[in-house]
C-alpha positions in Angstrom: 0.0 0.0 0.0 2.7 2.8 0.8 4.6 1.5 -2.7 1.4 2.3 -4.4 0.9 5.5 -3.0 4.5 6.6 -3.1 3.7 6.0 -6.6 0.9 7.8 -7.1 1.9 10.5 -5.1 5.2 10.6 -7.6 2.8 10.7 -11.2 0.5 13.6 -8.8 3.7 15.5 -8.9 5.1 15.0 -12.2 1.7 16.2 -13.6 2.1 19.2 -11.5 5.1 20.5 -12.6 4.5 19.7 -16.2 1.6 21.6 -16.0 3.2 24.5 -14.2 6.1 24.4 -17.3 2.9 24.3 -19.9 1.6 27.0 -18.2 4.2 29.4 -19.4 3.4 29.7 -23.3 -0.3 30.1 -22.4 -2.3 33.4 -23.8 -3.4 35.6 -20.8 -7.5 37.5 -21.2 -6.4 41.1 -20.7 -8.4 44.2 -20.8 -8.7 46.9 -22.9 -6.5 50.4 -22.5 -6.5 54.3 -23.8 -5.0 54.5 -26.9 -1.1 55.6 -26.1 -0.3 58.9 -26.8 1.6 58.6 -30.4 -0.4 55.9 -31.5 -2.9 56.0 -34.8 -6.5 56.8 -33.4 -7.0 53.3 -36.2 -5.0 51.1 -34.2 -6.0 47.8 -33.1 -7.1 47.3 -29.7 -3.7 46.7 -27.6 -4.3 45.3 -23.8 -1.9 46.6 -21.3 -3.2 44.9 -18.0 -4.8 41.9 -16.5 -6.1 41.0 -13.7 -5.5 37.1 -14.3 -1.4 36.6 -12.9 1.3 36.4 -15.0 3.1 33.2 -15.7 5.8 32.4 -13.6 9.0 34.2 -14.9 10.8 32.5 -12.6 10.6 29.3 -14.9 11.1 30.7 -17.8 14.0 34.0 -18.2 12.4 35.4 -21.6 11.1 38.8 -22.5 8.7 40.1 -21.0 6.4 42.3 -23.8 4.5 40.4 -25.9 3.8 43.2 -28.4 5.5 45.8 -30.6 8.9 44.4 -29.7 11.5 45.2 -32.6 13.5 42.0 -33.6 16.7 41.6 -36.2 19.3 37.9 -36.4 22.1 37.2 -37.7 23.0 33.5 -38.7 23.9 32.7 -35.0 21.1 34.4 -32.9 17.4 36.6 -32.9 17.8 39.3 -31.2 14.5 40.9 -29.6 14.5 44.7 -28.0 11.6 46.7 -26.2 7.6 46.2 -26.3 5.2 46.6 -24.7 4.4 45.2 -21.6 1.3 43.1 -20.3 0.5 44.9 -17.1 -2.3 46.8 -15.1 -2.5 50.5 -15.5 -0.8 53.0 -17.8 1.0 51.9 -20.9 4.1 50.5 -20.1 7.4 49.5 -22.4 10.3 47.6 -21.7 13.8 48.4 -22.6 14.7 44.5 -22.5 17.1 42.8 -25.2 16.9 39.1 -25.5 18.7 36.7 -27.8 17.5 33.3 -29.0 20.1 31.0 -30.2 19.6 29.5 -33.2 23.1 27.3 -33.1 21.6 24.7 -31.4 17.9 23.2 -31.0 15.1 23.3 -28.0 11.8 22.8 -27.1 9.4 25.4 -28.0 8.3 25.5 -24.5 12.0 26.0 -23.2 13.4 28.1 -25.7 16.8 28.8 -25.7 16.7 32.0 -24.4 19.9 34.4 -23.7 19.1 37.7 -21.1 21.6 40.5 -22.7 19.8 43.4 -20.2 21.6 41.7 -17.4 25.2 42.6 -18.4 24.2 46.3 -19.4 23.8 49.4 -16.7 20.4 51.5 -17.1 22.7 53.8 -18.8 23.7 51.9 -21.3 20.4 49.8 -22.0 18.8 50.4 -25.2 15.3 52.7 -25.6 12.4 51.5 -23.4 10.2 52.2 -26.3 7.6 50.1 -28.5 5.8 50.1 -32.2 9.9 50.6 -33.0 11.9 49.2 -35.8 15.3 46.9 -36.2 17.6 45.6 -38.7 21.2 44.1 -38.5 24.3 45.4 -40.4 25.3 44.0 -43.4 28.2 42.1 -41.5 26.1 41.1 -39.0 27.9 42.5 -35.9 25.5 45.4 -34.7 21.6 45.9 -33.9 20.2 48.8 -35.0 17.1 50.0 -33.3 15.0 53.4 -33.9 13.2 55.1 -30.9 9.7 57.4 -31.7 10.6 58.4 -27.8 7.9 61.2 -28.7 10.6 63.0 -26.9 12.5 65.4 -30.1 15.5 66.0 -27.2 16.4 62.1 -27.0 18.6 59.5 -29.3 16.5 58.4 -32.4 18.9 55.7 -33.2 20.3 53.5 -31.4 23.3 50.8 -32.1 23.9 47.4 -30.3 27.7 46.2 -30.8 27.1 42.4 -30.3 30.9 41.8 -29.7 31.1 44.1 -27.3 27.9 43.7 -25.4 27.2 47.5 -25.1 25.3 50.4 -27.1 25.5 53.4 -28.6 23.3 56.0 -29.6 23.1 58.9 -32.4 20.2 62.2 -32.5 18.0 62.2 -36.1 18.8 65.0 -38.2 17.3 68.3 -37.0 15.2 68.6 -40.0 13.6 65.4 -39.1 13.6 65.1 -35.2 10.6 66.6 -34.5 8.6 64.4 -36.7 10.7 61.1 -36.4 10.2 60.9 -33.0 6.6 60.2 -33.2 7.4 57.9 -36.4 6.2 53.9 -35.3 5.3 51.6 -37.1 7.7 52.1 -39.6 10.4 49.7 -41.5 14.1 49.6 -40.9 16.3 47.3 -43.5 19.8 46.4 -44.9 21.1 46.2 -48.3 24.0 43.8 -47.6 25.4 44.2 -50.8 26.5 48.3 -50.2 26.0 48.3 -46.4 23.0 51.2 -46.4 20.5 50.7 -43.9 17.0 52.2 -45.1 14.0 53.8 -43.4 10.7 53.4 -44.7 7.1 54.7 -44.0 5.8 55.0 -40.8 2.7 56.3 -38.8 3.3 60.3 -37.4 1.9 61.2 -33.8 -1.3 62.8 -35.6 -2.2 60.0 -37.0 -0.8 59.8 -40.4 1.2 58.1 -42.4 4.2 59.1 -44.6 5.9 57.8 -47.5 9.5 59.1 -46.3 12.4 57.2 -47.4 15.8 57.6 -45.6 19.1 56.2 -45.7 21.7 55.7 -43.3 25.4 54.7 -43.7 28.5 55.0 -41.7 27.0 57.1 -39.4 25.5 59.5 -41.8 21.7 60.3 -43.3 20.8 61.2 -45.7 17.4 62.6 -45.4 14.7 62.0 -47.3 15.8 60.7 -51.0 14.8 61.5 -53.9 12.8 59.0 -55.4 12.3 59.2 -59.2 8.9 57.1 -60.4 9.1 54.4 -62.9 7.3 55.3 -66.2 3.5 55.3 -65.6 3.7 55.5 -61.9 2.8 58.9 -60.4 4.0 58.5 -56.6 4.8 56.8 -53.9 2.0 55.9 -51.4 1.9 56.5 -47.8 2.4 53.5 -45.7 2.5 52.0 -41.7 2.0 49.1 -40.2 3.2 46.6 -42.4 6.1 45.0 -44.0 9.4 45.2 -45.8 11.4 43.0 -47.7 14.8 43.5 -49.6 14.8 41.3 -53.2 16.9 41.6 -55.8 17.8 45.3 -54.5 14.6 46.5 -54.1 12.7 47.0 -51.4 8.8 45.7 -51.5 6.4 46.9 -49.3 4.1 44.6 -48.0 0.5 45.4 -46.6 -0.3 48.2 -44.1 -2.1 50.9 -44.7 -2.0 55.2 -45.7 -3.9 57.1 -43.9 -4.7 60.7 -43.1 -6.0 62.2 -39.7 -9.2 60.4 -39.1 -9.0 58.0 -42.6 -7.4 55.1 -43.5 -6.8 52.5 -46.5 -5.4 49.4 -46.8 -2.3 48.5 -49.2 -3.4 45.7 -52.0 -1.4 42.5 -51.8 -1.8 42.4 -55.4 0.5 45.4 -56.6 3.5 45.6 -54.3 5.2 49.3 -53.9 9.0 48.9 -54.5 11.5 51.1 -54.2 14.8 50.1 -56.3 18.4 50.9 -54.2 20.1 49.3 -57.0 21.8 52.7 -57.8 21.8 54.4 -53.9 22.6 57.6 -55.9 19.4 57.8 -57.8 16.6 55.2 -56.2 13.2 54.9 -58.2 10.1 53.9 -57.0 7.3 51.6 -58.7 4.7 49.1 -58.4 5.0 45.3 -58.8 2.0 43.3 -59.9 1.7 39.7 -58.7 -0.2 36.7 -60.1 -2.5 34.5 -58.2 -5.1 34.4 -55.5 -3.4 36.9 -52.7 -4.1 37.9 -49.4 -7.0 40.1 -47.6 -5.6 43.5 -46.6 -4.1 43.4 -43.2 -2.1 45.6 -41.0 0.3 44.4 -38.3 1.4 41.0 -39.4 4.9 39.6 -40.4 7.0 38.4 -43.2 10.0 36.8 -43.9 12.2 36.1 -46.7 13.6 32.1 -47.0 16.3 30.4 -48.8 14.7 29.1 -51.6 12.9 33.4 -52.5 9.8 33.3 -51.0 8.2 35.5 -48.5 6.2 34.0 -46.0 2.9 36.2 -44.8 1.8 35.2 -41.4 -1.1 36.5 -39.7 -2.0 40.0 -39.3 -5.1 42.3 -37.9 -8.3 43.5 -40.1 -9.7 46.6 -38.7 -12.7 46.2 -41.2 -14.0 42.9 -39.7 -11.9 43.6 -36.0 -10.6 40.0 -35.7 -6.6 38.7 -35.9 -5.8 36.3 -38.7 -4.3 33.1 -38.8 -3.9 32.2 -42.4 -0.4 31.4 -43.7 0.7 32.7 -47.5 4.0 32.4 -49.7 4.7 34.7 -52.6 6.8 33.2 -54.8 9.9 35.6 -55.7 10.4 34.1 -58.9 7.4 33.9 -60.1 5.9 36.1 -58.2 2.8 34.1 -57.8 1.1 33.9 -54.3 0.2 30.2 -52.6 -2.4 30.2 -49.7 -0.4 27.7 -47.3 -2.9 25.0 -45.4 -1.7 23.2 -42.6 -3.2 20.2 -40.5 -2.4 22.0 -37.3 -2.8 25.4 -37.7 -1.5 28.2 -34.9 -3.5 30.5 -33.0 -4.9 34.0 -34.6 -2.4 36.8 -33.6 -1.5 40.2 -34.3 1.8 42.8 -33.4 3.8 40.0 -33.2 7.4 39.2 -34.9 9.2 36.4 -37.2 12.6 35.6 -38.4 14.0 33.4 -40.5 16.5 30.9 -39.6 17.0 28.3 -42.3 14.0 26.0 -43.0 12.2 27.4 -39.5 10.1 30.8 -39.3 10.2 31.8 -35.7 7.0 33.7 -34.6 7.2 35.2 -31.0 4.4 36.8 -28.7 1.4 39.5 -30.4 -2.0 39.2 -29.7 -5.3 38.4 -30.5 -8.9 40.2 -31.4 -12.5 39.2 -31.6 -15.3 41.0 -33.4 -17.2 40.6 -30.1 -14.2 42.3 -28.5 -12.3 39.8 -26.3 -8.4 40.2 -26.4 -5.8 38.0 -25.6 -2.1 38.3 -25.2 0.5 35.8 -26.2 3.1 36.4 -23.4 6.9 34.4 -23.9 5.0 32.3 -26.6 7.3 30.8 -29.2 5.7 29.1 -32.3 7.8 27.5 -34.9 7.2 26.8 -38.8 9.2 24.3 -40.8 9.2 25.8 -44.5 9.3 22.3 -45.5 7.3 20.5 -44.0 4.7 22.9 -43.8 3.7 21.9 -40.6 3.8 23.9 -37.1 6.3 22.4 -35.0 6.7 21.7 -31.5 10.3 22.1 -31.2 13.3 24.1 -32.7 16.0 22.1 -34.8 18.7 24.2 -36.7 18.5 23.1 -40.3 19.1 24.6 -44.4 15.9 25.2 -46.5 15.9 22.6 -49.3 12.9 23.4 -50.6 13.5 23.8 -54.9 13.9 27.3 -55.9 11.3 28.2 -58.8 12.0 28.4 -62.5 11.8 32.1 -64.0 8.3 32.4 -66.4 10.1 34.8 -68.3 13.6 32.7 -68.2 15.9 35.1 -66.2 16.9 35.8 -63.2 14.7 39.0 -62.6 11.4 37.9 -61.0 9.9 41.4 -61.3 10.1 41.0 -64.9 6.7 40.9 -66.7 8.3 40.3 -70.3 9.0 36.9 -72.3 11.8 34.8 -72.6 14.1 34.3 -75.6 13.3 31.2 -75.6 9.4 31.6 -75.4 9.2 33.9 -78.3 11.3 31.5 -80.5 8.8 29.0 -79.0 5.8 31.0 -79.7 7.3 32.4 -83.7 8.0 28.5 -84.5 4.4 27.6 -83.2 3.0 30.4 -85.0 4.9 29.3 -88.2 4.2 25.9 -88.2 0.0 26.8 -87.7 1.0 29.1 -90.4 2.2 26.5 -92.8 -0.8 24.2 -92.1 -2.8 26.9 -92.4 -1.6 27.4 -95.8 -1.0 23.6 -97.0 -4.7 23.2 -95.8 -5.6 26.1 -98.4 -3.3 24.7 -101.3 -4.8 21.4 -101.2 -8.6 22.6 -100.7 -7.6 24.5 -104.2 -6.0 21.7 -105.7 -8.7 19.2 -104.8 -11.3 21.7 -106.1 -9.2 22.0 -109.4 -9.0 18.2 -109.6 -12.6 18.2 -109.3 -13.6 20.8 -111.9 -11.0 19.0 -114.5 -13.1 15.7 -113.8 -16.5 17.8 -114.3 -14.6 18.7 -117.7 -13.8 15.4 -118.6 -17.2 14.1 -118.3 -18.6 16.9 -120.8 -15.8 16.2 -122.8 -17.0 12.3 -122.8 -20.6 13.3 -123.3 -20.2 15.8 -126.3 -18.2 13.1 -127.5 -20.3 10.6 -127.8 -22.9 12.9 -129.1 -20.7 13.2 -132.4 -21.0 11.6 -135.4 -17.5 9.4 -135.8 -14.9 11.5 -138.1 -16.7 15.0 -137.3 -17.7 17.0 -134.5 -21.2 18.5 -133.7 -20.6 20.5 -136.8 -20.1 18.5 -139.3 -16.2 19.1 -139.2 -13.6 16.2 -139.2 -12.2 15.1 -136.0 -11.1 12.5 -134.3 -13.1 9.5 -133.3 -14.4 9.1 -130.0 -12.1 7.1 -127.5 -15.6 5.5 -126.3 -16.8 4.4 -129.7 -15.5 1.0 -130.7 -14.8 1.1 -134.3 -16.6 -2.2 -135.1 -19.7 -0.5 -134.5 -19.4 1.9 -137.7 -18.6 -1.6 -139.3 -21.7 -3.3 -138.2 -23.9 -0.5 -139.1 -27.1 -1.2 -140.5 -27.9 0.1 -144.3 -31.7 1.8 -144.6 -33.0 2.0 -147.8 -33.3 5.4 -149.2 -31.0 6.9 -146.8 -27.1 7.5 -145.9 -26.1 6.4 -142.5 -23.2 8.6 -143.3 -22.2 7.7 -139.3 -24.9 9.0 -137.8 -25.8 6.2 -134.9 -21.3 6.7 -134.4 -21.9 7.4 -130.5 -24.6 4.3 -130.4 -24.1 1.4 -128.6 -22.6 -1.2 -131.0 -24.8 -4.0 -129.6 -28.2 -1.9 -130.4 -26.7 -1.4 -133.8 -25.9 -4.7 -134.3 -29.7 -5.2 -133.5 -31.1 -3.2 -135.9 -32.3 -0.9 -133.8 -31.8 2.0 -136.5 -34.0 4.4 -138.1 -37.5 2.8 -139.1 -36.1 2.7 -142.7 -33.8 -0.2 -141.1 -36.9 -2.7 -140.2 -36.5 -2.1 -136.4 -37.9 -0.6 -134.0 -37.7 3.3 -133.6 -35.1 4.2 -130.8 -35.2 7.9 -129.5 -34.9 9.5 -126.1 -31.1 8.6 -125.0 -29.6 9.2 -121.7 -26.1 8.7 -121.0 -24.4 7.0 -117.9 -21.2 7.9 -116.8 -18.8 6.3 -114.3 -15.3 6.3 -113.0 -13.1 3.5 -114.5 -10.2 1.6 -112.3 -8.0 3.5 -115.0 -9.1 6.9 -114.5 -10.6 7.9 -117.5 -14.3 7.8 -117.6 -17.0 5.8 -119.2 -20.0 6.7 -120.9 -22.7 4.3 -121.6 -25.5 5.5 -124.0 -28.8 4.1 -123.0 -31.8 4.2 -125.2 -36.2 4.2 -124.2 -38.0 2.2 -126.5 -41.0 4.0 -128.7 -43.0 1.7 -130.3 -45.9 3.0 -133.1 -46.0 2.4 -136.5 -43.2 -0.2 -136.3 -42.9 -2.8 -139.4 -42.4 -6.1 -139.2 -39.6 -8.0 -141.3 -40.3 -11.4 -142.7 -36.7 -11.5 -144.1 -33.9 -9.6 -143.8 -33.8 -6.9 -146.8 -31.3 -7.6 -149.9 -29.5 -4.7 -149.1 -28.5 -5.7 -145.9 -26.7 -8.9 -146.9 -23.5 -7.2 -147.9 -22.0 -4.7 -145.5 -18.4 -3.2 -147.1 -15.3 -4.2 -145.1 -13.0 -2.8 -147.4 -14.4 0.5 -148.2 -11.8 3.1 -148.7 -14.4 5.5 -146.9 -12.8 6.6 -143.5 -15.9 5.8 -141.9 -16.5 2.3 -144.1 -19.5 3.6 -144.4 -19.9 2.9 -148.3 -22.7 1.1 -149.1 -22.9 -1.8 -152.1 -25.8 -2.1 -154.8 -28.1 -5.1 -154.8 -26.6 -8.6 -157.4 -27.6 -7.5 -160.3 -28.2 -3.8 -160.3 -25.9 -1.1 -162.3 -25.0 1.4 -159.5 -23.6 4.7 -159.5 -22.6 7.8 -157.4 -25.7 9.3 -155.7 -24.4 12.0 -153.1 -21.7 10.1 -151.3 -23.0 6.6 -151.3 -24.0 3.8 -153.9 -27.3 3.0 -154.3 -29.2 0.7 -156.9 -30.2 2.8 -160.5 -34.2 3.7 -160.0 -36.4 2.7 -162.8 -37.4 5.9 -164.9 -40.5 8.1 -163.4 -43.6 6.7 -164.8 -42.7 3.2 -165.5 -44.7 0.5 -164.1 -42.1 -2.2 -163.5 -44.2 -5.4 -161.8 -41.6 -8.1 -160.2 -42.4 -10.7 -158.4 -46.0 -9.3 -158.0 -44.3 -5.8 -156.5 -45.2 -2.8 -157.8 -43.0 0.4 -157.6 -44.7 3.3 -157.6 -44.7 5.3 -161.1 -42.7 8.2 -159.2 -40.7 6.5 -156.7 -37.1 6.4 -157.3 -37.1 3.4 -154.8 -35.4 0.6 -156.3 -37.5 -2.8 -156.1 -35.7 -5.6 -154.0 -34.7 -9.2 -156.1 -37.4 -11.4 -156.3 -38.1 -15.2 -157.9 -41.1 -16.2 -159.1 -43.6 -15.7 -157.3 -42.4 -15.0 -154.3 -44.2 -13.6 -151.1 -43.1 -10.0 -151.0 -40.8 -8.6 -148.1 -41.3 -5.5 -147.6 -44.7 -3.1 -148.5 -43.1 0.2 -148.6 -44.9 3.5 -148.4 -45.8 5.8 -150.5 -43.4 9.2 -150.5 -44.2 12.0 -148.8 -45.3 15.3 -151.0 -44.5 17.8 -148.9 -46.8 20.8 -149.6 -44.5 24.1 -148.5 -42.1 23.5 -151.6 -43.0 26.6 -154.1 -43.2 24.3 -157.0 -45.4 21.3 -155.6 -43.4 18.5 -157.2 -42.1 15.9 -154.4 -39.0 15.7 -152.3 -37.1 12.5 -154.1 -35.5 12.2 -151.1 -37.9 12.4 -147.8 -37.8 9.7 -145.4 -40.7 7.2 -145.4 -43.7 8.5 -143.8 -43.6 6.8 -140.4 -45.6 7.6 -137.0 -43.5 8.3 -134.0 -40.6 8.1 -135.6 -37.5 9.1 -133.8 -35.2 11.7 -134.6 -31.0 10.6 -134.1 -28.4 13.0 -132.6 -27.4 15.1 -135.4 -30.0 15.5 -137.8 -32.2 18.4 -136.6 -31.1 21.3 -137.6 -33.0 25.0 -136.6 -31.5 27.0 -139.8 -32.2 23.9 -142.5 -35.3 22.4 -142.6 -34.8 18.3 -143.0 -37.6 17.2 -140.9 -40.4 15.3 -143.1 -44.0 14.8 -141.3 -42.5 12.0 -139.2 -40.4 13.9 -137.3 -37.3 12.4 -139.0 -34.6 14.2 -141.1 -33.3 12.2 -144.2 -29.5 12.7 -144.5 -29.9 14.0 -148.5 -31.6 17.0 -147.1 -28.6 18.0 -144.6 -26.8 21.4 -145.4 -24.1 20.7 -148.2 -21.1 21.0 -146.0 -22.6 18.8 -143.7 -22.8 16.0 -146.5 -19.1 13.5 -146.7 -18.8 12.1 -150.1 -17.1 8.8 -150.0 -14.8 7.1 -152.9 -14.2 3.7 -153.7 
């Protein structure tokens, strides 16, 4: 029984004292103050006592404001000067300097805290001021602080000589001491690269803000300088309350806000004011545009600048909804593109507080906190620490380089503020623009060739189609040409004779198997053919085909009981070009008639009887061969006696006098007129220079 209650009584006090050690980095509820004399009527809220006690300092030797303390590092330590203090009663400020080594690594709840004031007289101790500014020499060995004493008789700067352990102290110019010492709230910072520590901004005693810029180097100002504006930028605006950060030689103001007595406005996150110390003698001022989501408008929060050039935004107070932040932002350098940061374990909301940089850790120490409904809360010796990359809050210190990758340039140099194109992006963007250039183009070229291929075809298959409306060895005219490619030349051989009538290559663009057929003029026996369409299609080749294709019309049609003795011998030897010569009947003398041989007719009047035929006493038909008493063949017609001729006699040469009879491509003519009653033209009546003679 005592074992187990030795026990107990052991874990009782081991959660005691744990507790009691937690206790120290807990937020005190403090109560509200008068505004400090100095201070903006548009500050925040800033609590100055409590009636809740303290935490035990005893534990813990770290400094003692919690707000508006002025911090600066080097690579081996932070060091933290002044603030204000959490008490009871009237405003009150300490004069404290604390160091936080950075060499080696602790718990955030037992910092490694280093109590500088303790070596140092009252005389010597630095200003007992707060809402002041710091910075650290280019090599690192002093701590510059300003002091807005709102006293014009006492030191405005003051220098900590780290090596030494003592400080310094130097007046502000006499043009300037009456309105620097009311100046808080402003930003102090050192160009390493030429050693000239800059002052920026600031809020006055009435309230105000200015947009003073002064240097200070070896000892010396030089106050203000003359900033010239970069082209399209009128002038610098008036700022307090927020941020500075030295890139690339040029100073960027972040957040804040101008203000006159009794107004204020915020500074946009989105177009950054810079002022450019590349040249000390002749600085410029502009404005810097940045890509991406970015922040609200804020006052009083902090940033720092890592490793791998990006500034980290932490927290911050917004006096339009009165309530701290908490959110957590990077602003890429390079790129100068802003990231909203998330974490899994997000800090408190806080205000007035301070952060440093020290490798892959941010280091946020004390501020304070804000409601709309108006509670406060002060973070007294609280430490919070960021690893840049993990992203994560830690809970403990541990000394380490940022390896997070350092951004590409979009516009492929080494200037982030930049808004112009890379070589290599215009080449990239003139050889893109080519090439949809040349497609453009080819795409046009071959649209146009493809619609000249396809007009040539539409050509081609008039071409085949007037073709094979010509007679073979002329052209619609009557003129020689060449044959048609789509005619076979048998046909003209196997075309049928008609009594009484040249062929004289008329039925030349007929098929050859419908004029094998017989499928002529009705002179020929056959049925009358009329009406004819042409097909046309695309041959394997490439040429095209055109396939004639005649409608029946029947009427009037004669039927043949025996083929007719003129059609028993077709000429295959004819000299004619077309073999188109035609050969008298056994028997019959023959002689020219127009082109073609044809049997002698009897003489006009004559009353021949053959065979039981009679000719007719004017017909200059010649009567076909006949034995005995033979069945006749063929009952032909009477002429025609056409009634318009002036003299009455009769055309020798019409055409039988059929019904319905067709008329063949080539014989109708407007300006001659061959047409008998039946609609067909008889190829003796054609135009003289439309007739071929042929010679044997």
């Amino acid at each position: 029984m005592v074992a187990v209650s030795a026990r107990r009584l052991g874990l009782i006090l081991s959660l005691y004292l744990s507790s009691t050690l937690i206790s120290t980095t807990t937020a005190q509820t403090v109560t509200s103050k008068p505004p400090a004399t100095g201070v903006p009527t548009t500050a925040p809220p800033t609590p100055t006592g409590t009636t809740t006690p303290q935490p035990p300092g005893s534990v813990i030797d770290a400094p003692a404001a919690f707000s508006g303390i002025a911090s600066a590092s080097n690579k081996k330590m932070i060091y933290y000067q002044g603030g204000q203090l959490n008490q009871a009663g009237a405003a009150a400020f300490s004069s404290d300097l604390y160091a936080l080594d950075l060499t080696k690594s602790w718990p955030k709840s037992t910092p490694a805290w280093v109590n500088l004031s303790k070596a140092n007289t009252v005389a010597s101790s630095g200003p007992q001021v707060s809402g002041h500014a710091a910075a650290m020499s280019a090599d690192g060995t002093t701590l510059l602080v300003t002091a807005p004493w709102g006293d014009g008789t006492k030191p405005f700067l003051y220098s900590y000589h780290i090596s030494s352990g003592t400080w310094s102290s130097s007046a502000a110019p006499a043009a300037q001491a009456a309105s620097w010492t009311g100046r808080k709230n402003a930003d102090l910072i050192t160009d390493p690269s030429t050693g000239t520590t800059y002052f920026l901004g600031g809020a006055l005693a009435d309230g105000s803000s200015t947009n003073e810029v002064d240097a200070y180097k070896d000892g010396q100002w030089t106050a203000p300088l003359s900033l010239t504006p970069a082209p399209g930028v009128t002038s610098l605006n008036q700022f307090s309350s927020g941020t500075a950060i030295l890139y690339n030689s040029k100073i960027f103001i972040f957040g804040g806000f101008s203000s006159t007595v009794g107004q204020r406005g915020y500074q946009s996150f989105q177009s950054l004011p810079y002022i450019d110390v590349s040249n000390p003698a002749a600085p410029t001022h502009g404005i810097q545009l940045t890509l991406g989501k970015y922040p609200q408008p804020r006052q009083d929060h902090c940033t720092v600048l890592t490793d791998s050039k990006k500034v980290l935004l932490f927290g911050g107070y917004d006096a339009n909804a009165k309530t701290s932040l908490s959110d957590l932002w990077s602003l890429d350098m390079i790129t100068m593109t802003w990231t909203q940061i998330l974490t899994t374990n997000p800090t408190t909301p806080r205000h007035a507080h301070t952060c440093n940089i020290a490798g892959a850790n941010m280091i946020v120490f004390g501020g304070m906190s804000s409601t709309p409904s108006g509670g406060q809360q002060a973070y007294v010796k609280d430490i919070q620490v960021y690893d840049v990359m993990l992203s994560k809050w830690m809970g403990e210190y541990a000394p380490k380089a940022d390896g997070t990758a350092i951004s590409e340039p979009l516009d492929g140099s080494n200037n982030a503020s930049s808004s112009g194109l890379s070589t290599g992006a215009l080449i990239g963007i003139i050889i893109g623009a080519i090439v949809v250039l040349g497609l453009a183009i080819g795409f046009f070229l071959y649209r146009r060739r493809q619609k000249q291929i396809e007009i040539r075809e539409a050509e081609m298959e008039k071409e085949a189609y007037l073709a094979s409306l010509r007679p073979e060895g002329g052209d619609t005219a009557g003129r020689d040409s060449k044959v048609s490619p789509r005619v076979s030349p048998n046909a003209a051989r196997a075309a049928l004779s008609t009594p009484g009538m040249a062929h004289n290559g008329a039925y030349a663009g007929m098929d050859e198997l419908l004029l094998n057929n017989g499928a002529g003029s009705p002179g020929m026996g056959g049925q009358a053919q009329g009406n004819v369409q042409y097909l046309m299609q695309h041959l394997p080749d490439g040429t095209i085909a055109v396939q004639p294709v005649y409608l029946d019309h029947t009427g009037g049609a004669i039927q043949m009981q025996s083929p007719s003795p003129n059609m028993q011998t077709l000429a295959v030897n004819s000299p004619s070009p077309l073999d188109q010569g035609y050969i008298s009947p056994p028997g019959a003398s023959s002689g020219p008639s127009v082109g073609y041989f044809s049997p002698p007719p009897p003489a006009h009047g004559s009353n021949v009887t053959t065979g039981g035929i009679t000719s007719p006493a004017t017909s200059p038909y010649v009567l076909p061969p006949t034995s005995g008493s033979a069945t006749p063949m063929v009952s032909y017609p009477a002429p025609t006696a056409p009634g318009s001729k002036a003299n009455g006699s009769q055309d020798p040469f019409a055409s039988p006098l059929l019904g319905n009879a067709p008329m063949p491509p080539g014989y109708a003519n407007s300006t001659h007129s061959n047409v008998g009653v039946s609609g067909l033209g008889s190829p003796q009546q054609m135009h003289p220079e439309q007739v071929q003679h042929f010679q044997h």
